[in-house]
mmCIF file of the N, C-alpha and C atoms, coordinates in Angstrom:
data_MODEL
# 
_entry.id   MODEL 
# 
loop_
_atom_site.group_PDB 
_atom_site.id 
_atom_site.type_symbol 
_atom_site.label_atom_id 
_atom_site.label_alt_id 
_atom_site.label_comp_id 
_atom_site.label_asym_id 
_atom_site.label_entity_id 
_atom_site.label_seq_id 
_atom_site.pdbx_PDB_ins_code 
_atom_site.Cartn_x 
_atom_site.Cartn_y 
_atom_site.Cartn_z 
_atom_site.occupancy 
_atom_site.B_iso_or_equiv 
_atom_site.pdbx_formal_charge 
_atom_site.auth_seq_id 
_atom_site.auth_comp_id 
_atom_site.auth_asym_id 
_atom_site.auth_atom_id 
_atom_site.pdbx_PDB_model_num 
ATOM 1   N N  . UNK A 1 1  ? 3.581   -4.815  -23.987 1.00 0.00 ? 1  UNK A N  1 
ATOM 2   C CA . UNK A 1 1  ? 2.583   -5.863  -24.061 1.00 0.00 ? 1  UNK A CA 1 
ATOM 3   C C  . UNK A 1 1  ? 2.541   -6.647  -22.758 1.00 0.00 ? 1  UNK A C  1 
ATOM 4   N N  . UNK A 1 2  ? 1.360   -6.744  -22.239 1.00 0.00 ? 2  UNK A N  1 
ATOM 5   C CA . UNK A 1 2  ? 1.246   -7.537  -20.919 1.00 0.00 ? 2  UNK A CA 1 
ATOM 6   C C  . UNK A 1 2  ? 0.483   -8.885  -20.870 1.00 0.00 ? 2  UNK A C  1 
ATOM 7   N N  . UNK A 1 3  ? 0.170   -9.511  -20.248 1.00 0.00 ? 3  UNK A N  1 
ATOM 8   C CA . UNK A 1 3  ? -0.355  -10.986 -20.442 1.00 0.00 ? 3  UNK A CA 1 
ATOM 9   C C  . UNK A 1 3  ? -1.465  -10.764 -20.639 1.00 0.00 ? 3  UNK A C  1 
ATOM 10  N N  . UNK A 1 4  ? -2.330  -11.373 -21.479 1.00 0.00 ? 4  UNK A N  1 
ATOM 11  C CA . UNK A 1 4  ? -3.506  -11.438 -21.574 1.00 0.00 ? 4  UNK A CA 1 
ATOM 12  C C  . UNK A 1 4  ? -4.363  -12.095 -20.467 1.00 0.00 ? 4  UNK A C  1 
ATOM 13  N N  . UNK A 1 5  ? -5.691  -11.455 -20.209 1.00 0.00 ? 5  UNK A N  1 
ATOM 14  C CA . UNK A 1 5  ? -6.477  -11.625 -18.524 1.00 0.00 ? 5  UNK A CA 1 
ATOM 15  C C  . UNK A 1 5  ? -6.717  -13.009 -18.586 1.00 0.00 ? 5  UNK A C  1 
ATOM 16  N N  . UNK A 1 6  ? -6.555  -13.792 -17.435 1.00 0.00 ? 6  UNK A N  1 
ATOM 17  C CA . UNK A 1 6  ? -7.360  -15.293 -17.273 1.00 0.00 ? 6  UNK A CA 1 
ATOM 18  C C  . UNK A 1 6  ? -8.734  -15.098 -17.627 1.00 0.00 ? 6  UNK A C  1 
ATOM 19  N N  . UNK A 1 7  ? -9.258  -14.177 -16.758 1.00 0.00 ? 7  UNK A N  1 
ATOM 20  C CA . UNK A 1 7  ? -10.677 -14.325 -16.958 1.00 0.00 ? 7  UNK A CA 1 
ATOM 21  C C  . UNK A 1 7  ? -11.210 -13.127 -16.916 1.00 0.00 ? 7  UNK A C  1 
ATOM 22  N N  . UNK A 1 8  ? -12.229 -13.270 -17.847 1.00 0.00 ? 8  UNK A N  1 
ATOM 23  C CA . UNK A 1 8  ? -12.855 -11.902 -18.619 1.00 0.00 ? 8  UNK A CA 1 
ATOM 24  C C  . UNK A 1 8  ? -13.889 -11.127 -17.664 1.00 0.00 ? 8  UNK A C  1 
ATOM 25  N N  . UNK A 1 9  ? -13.815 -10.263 -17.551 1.00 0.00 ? 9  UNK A N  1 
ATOM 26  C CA . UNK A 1 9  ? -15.414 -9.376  -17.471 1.00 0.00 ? 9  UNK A CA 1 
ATOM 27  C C  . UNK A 1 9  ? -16.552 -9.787  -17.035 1.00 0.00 ? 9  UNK A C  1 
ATOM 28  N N  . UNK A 1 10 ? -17.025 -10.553 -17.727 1.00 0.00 ? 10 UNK A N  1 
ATOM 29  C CA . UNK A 1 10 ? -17.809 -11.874 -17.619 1.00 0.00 ? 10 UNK A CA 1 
ATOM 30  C C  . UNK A 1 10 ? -17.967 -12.951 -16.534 1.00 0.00 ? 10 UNK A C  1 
ATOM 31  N N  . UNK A 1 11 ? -16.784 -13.266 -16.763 1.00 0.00 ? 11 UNK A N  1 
ATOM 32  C CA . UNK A 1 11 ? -16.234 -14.482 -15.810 1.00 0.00 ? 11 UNK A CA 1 
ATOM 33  C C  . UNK A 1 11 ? -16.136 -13.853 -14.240 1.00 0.00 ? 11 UNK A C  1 
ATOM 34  N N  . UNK A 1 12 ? -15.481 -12.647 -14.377 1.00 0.00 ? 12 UNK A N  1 
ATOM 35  C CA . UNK A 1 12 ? -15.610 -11.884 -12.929 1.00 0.00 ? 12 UNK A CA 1 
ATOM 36  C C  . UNK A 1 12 ? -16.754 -11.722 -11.827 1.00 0.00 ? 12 UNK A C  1 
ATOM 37  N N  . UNK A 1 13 ? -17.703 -11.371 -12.894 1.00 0.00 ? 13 UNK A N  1 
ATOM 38  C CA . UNK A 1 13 ? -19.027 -11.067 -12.460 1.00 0.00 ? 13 UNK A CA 1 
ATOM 39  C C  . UNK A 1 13 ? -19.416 -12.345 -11.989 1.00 0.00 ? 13 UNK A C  1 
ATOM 40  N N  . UNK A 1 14 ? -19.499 -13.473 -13.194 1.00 0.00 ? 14 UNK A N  1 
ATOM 41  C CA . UNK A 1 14 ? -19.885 -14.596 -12.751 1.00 0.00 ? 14 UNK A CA 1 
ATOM 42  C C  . UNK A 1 14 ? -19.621 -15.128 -11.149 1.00 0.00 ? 14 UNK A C  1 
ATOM 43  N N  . UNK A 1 15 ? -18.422 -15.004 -11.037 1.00 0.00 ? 15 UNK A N  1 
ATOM 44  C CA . UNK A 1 15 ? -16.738 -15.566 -9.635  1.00 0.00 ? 15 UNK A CA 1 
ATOM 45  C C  . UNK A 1 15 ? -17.324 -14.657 -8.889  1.00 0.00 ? 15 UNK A C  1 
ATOM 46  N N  . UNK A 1 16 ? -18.086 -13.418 -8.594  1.00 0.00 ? 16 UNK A N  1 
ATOM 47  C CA . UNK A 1 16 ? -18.665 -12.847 -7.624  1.00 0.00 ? 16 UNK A CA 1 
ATOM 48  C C  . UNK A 1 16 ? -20.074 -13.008 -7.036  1.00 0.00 ? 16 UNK A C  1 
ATOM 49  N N  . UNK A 1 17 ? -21.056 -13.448 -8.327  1.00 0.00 ? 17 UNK A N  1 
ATOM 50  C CA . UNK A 1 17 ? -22.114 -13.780 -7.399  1.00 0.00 ? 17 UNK A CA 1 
ATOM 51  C C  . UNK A 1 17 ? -22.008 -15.143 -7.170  1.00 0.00 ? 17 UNK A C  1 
ATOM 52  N N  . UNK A 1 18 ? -20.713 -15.982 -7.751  1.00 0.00 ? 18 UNK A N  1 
ATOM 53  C CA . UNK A 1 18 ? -21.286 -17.372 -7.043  1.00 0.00 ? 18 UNK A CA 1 
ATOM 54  C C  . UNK A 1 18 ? -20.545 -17.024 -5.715  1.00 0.00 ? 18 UNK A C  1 
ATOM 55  N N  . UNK A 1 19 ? -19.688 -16.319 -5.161  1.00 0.00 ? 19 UNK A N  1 
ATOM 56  C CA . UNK A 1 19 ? -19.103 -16.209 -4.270  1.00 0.00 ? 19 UNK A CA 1 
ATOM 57  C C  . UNK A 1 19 ? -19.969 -15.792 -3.170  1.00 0.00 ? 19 UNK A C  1 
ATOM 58  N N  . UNK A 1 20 ? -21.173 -14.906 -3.600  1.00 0.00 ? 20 UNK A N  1 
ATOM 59  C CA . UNK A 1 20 ? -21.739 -13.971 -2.855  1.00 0.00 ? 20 UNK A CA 1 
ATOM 60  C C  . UNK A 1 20 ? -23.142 -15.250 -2.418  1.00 0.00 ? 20 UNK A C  1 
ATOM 61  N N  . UNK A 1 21 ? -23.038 -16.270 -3.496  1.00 0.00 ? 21 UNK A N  1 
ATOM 62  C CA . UNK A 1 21 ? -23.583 -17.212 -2.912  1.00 0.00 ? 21 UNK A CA 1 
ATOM 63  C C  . UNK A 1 21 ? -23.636 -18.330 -2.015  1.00 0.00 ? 21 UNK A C  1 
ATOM 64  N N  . UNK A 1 22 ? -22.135 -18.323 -1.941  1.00 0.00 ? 22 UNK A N  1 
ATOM 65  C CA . UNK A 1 22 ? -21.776 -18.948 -0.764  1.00 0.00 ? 22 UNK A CA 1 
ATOM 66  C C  . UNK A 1 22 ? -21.099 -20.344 -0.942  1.00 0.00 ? 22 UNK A C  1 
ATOM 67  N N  . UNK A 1 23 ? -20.215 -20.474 -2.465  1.00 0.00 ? 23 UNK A N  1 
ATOM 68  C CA . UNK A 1 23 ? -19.083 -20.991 -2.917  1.00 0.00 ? 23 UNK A CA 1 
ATOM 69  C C  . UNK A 1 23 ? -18.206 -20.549 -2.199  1.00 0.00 ? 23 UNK A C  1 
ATOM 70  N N  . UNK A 1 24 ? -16.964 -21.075 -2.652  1.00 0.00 ? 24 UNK A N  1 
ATOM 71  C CA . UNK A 1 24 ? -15.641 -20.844 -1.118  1.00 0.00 ? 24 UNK A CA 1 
ATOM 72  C C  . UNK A 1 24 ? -14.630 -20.917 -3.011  1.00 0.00 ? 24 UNK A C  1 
ATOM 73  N N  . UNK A 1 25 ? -13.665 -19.591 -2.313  1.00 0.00 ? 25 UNK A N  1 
ATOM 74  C CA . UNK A 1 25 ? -13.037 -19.243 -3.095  1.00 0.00 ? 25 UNK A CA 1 
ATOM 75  C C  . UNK A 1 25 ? -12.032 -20.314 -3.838  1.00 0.00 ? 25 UNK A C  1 
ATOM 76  N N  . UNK A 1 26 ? -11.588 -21.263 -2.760  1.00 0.00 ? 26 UNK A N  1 
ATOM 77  C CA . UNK A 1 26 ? -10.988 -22.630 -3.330  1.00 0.00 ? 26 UNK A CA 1 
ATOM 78  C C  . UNK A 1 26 ? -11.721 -23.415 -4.682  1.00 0.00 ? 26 UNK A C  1 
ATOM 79  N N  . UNK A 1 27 ? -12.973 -23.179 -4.523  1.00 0.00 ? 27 UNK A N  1 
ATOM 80  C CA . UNK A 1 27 ? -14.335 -24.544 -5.089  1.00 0.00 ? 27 UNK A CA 1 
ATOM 81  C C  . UNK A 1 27 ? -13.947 -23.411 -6.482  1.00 0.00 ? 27 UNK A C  1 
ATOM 82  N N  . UNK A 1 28 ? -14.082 -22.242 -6.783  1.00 0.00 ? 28 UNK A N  1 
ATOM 83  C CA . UNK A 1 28 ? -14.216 -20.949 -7.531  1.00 0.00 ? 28 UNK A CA 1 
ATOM 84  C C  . UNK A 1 28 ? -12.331 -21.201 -8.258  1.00 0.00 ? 28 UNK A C  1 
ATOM 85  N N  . UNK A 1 29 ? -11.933 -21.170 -7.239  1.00 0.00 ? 29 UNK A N  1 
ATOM 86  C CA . UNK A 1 29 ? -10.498 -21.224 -8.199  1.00 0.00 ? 29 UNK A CA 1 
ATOM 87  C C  . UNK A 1 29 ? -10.303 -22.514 -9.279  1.00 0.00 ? 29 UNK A C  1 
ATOM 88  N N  . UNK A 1 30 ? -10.881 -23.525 -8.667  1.00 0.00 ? 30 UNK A N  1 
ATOM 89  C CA . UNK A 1 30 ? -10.804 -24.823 -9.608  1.00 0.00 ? 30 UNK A CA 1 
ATOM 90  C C  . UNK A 1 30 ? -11.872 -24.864 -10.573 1.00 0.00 ? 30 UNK A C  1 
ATOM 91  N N  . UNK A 1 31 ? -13.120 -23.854 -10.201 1.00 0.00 ? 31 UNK A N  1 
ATOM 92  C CA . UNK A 1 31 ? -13.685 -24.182 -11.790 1.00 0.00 ? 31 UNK A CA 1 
ATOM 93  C C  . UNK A 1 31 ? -13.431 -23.111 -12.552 1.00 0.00 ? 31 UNK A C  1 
ATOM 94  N N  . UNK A 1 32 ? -12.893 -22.064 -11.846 1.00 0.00 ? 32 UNK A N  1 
ATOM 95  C CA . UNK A 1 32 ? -11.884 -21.012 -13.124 1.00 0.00 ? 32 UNK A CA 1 
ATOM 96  C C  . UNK A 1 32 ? -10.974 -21.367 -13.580 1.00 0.00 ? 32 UNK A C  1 
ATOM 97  N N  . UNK A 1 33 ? -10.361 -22.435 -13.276 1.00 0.00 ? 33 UNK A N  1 
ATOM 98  C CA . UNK A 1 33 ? -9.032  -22.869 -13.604 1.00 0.00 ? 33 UNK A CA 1 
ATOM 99  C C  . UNK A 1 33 ? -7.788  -21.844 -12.953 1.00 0.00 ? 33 UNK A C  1 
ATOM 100 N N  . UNK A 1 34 ? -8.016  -21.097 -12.166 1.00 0.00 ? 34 UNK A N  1 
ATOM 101 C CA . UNK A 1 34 ? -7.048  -20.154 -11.531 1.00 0.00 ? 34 UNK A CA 1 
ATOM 102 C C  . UNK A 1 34 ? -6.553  -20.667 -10.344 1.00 0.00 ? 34 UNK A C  1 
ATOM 103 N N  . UNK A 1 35 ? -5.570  -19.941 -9.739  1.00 0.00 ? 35 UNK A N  1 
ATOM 104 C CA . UNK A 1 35 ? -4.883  -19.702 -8.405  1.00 0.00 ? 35 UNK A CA 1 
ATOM 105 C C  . UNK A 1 35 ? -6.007  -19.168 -7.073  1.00 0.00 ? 35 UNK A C  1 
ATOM 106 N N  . UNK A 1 36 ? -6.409  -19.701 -6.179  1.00 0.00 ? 36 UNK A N  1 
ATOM 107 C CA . UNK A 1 36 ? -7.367  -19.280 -5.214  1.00 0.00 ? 36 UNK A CA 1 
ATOM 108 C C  . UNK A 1 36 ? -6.777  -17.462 -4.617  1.00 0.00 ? 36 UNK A C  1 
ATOM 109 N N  . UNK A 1 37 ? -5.590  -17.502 -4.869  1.00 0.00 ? 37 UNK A N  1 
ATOM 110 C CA . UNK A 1 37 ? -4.960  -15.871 -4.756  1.00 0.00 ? 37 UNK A CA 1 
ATOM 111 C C  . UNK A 1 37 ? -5.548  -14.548 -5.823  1.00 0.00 ? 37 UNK A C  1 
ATOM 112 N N  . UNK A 1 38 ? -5.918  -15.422 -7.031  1.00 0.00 ? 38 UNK A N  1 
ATOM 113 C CA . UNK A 1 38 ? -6.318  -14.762 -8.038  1.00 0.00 ? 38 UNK A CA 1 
ATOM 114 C C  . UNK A 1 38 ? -7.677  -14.289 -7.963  1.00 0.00 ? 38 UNK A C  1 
ATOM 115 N N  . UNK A 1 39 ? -8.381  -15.286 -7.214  1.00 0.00 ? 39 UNK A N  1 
ATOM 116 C CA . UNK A 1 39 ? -9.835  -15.222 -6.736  1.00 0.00 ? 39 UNK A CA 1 
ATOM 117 C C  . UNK A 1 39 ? -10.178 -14.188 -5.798  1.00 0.00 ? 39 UNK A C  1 
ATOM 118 N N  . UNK A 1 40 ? -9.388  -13.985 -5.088  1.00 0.00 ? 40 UNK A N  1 
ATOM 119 C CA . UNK A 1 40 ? -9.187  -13.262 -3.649  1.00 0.00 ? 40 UNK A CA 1 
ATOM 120 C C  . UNK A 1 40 ? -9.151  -12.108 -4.144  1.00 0.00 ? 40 UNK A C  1 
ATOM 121 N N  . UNK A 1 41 ? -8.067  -11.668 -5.404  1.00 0.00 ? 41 UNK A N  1 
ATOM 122 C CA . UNK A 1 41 ? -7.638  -10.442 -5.705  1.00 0.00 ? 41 UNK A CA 1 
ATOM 123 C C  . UNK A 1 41 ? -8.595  -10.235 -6.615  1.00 0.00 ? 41 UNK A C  1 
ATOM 124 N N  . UNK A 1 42 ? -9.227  -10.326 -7.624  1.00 0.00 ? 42 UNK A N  1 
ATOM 125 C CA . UNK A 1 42 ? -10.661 -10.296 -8.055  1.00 0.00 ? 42 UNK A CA 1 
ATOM 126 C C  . UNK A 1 42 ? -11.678 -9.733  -7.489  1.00 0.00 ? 42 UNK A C  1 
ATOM 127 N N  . UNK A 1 43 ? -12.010 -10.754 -5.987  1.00 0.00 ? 43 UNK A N  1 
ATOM 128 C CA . UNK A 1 43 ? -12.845 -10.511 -5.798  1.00 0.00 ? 43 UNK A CA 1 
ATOM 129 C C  . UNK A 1 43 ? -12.854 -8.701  -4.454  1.00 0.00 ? 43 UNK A C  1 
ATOM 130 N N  . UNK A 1 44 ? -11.584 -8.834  -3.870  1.00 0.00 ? 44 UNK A N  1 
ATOM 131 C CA . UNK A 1 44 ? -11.247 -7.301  -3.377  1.00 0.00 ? 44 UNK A CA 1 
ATOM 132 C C  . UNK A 1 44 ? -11.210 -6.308  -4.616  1.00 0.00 ? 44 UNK A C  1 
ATOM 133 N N  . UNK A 1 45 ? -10.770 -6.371  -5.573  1.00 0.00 ? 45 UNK A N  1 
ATOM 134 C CA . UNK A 1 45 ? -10.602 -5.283  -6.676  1.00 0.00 ? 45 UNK A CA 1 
ATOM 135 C C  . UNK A 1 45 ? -12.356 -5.267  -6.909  1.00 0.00 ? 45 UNK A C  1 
ATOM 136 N N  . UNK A 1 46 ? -13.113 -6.026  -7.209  1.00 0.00 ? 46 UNK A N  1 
ATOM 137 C CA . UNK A 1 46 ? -14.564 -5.776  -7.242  1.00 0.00 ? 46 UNK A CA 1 
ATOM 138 C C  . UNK A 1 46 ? -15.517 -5.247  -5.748  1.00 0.00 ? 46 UNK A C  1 
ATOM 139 N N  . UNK A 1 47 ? -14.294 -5.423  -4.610  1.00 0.00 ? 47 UNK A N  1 
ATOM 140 C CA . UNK A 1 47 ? -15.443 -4.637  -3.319  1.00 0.00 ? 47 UNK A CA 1 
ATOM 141 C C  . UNK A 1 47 ? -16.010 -5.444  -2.462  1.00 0.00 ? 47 UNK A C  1 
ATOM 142 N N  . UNK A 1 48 ? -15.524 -7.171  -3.043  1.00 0.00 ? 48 UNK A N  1 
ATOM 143 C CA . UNK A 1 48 ? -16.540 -7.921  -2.117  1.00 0.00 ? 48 UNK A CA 1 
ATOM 144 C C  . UNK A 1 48 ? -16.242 -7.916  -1.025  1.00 0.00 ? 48 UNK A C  1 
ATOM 145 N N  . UNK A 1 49 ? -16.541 -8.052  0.177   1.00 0.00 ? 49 UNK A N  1 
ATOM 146 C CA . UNK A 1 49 ? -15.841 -8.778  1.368   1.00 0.00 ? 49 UNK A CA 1 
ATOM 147 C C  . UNK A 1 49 ? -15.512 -9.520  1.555   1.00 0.00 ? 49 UNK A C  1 
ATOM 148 N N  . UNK A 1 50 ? -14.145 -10.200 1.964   1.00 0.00 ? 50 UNK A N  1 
ATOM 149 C CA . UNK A 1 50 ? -13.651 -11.853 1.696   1.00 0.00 ? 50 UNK A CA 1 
ATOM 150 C C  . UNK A 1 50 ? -13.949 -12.288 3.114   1.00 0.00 ? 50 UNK A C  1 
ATOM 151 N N  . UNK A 1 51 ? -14.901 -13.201 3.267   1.00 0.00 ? 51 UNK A N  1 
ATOM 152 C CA . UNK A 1 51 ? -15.594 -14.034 4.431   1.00 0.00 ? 51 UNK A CA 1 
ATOM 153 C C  . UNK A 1 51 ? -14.598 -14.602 5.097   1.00 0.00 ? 51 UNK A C  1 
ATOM 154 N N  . UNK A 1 52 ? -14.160 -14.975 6.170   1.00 0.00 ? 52 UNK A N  1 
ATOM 155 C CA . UNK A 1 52 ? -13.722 -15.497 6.974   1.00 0.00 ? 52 UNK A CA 1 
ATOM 156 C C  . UNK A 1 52 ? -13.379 -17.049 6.943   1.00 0.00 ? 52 UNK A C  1 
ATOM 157 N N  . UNK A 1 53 ? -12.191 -17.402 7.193   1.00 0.00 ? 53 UNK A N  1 
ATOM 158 C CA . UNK A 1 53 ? -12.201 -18.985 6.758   1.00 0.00 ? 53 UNK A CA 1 
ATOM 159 C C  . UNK A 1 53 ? -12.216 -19.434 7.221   1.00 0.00 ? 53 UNK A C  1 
# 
């Protein structure tokens, strides 16, 4: 048994186009309630390109 996901399917998709909109992964971690690391790894496991900081 492994931990159940922070954030769903859903929520992923969501955390990518606001990202792709031009939210900053910090602003994204606090209204997921997550780790900005978690965001990062999300958003590479989905393909995005992580923008430059």
């Amino acid at each position: 048994m492994g931990r159940r996901p922070k954030l769903s399917d859903e929520q992923i998709q969501q955390l990518v186009r606001c990202y792709q909109d031009g939210d900053s992964m910090r602003t994204l971690a606090r209204r997921f309630g997550v780790h900005r690391e978690t965001i990062g790894r999300k958003l590479r496991q989905a393909g995005v390109a992580i923008r430059a900081t």
